[in-house]
C-alpha positions, 0 to 999 in steps of 0.5 A: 526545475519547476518547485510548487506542488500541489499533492492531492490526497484522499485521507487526512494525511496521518498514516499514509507512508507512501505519500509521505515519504514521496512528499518529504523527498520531493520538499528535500530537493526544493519543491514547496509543497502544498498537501491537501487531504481529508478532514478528520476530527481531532486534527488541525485544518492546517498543519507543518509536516516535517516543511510539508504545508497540510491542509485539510478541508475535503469533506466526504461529499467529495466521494459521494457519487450523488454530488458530483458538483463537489469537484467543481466547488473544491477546484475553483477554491483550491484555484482561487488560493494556490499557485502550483505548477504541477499537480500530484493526485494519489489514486482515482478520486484525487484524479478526477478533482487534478483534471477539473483544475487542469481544465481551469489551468491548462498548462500545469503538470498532472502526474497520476500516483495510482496506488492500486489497480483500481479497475482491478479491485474487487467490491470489499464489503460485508453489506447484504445484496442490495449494497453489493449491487449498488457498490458494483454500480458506483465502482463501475462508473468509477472505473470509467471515470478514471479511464477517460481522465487518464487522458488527461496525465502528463506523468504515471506513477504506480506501484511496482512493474507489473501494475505500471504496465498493465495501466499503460496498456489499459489507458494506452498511455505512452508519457512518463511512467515510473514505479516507486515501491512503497519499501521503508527506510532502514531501522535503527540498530535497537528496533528488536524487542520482545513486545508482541510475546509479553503482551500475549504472554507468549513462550520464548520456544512458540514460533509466532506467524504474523500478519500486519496490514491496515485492513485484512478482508475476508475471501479476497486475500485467502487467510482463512485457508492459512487459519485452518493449516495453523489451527491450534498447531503445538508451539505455533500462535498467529498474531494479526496486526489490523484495524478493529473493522469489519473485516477484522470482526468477520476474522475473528468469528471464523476463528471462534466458528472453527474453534481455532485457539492459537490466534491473537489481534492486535490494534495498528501501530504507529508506523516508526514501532512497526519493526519492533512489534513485528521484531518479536515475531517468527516468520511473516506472511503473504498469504494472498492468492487471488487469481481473479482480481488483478489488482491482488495477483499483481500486487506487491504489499507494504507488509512484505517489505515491513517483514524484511525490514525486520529482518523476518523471513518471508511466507508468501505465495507465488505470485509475480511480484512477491517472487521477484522480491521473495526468491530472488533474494532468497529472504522466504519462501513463495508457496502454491497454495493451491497444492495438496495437503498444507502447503502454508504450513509446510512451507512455514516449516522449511523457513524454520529449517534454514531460517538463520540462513534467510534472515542472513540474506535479509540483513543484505537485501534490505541494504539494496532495497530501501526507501533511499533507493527508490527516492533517487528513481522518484527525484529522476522522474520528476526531472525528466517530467520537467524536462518536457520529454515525453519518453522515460526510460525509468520504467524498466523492471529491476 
């Protein structure tokens, strides 16, 4: 089995579980990894994680789309330094830099690792209508640049089933795919507490919604609606658990706008405390509902997984892969959000009713979904993507 990866990464390396975990299970099994990612100030240039050799020299010309020219500068240094035989690249910059050193070194694997449905993403920005224009314009151009460098892969690494056929589809792509579901691996037995409660000063009888994610946008992810059904509800808060952005800043002025009261935000957590925050909670939710952009109705959101490792029923919306996970295993309850009246709240209401029986079946489903489980499908595609077979059967939805 070939052993020397090179894992390219478009951030410094620091809180980005999915490749980490990839990572650390791949080094598990033999590989020697070489980990290059962004330079961030505060942290070291070179670093061990856990055996996993981090590098961080990318500066941020490398996604300046008026220095195209980077990407040959970074490819013939990592080429001149690096002896690697297969090339992992996480989402659509890190791509376009593995097919410059593909060019260099014909021979060498590339596997795509595409995190989201980038050509399916909508523009998230706050700007005015000159910096949407432009942001249009780079998006465009960079949605053609993945297509055609799509060419270029040897193996498909996404999300989940929905999003991997899709771009199979898209890049008419017949080789090795696989979907590898970013779900955690199980938390200690003591991980409950009541933290989220006693720093809000939040009575044992108020039933807490939570909402965790790195970044929560304004209008794409349909939180404003959940915002409204919840407002000032008696014995009900909602608490966000995100970054202190934009995003969260244009939040917290619809909420101060619609003189909603019963809201709470918290800054990120380090992800190994994220169940005993989330432990303190209620119900979790899901509340995207975006028919437009493909990337949001076919996607499967770390939060919902971070719920059920929490053991918290799950409110979410129906949509394809939430259901899948949601319904299925009967850990929540998908809503319409589209329904008359308040159906957020509504179905809020029906996951107290029986909440003992979803957290019962929670306490099961997370002992068949977990990061243990999905390893074993990662390590099985990379021996078939050695193995010189251009047909994988890990593709299969399960």
């Amino acid at each position: 089995m070939t052993k020397k990866l090179l894992v390219l990464l478009d951030n410094p390396f620091t809180n980005d579980r999915r490749v980490y975990r990839e990572a650390k299970c791949l080094h598990e099994i033999g590989f020697q990894i070489q980990l290059i990612g962004t330079k961030q100030d505060g942290l070291p240039e070179v670093e061990i994680v856990e055996g996993i050799r981090v590098l961080r020299i990318f500066e941020n010309d490398i996604f300046d789309p008026k220095k195209p020219l980077s990407f040959k500068k970074y490819a013939l240094w990592i080429h001149n330094r690096f002896d690697f035989d297969i090339i992992h690249a996480n989402d659509q910059t890190m791509l376009h830099l593995g097919v410059k050193l593909k060019k260099i070194r014909p021979n060498v694997l590339l596997v795509y690792d595409s995190h989201e449905l980038f050509h399916a993403w909508p523009i998230n920005t706050d700007g005015n209508i000159l910096i949407r224009l432009k942001s249009f314009i780079v998006k465009n151009i960079q949605i053609r640049r993945e297509k055609r460098n799509s060419l270029k892969i040897d193996g498909l690494i996404t999300v989940n089933y929905s999003i991997l056929k899709d771009l199979q589809n898209y890049f008419k792509y017949d080789g090795p795919g696989i979907f590898i579901r970013n779900i955690p691996e199980l938390p200690p037995d003591n991980f409950k507490s009541n933290i989220l409660r006693e720093k809000f000063n939040i009575p044992d009888y108020t039933k807490i919604l939570v909402y965790i994610g790195a970044n929560i946008y304004p209008r794409t992810i349909n939180i404003e609606q959940v915002i409204i059904e919840f407002k000032n509800v008696d014995e009900l808060v909602m608490v966000f658990i995100c970054s202190d952005n934009w995003g969260r800043h244009s939040i917290e002025n619809f909420c101060k706008v619609n003189c909603v009261e019963n809201v709470f935000f918290h800054d990120l957590i380090p992800s190994s405390e994220i169940p005993t925050y989330l432990s303190s909670a209620t119900v979790g939710i899901v509340s995207a509902w975006n028919k437009f952009d493909l990337s949001y109705w076919y996607g499967l959101d770390n939060k919902l997984f971070e719920y059920m490792m929490s053991e918290l029923p799950i409110l979410a919306t129906q949509q394809p892969e939430y259901v899948k996970i949601v319904e299925k295993n009967q850990i929540g309850i998908c809503i319409y959000p589209d329904n008359e009246g308040k159906p957020y709240l509504e179905g809020f209401y029906k996951i107290i009713d029986n909440i003992d029986f979803y957290i019962e079946n929670i306490k099961e489903t997370k002992l068949k979904l977990n990061w243990n489980i999905e390893k074993e499908n990662l390590i099985q595609f990379y021996k078939h993507l050695i193995s010189g077979r251009r047909r994988c059967r890990l593709c299969r939805e399960r």
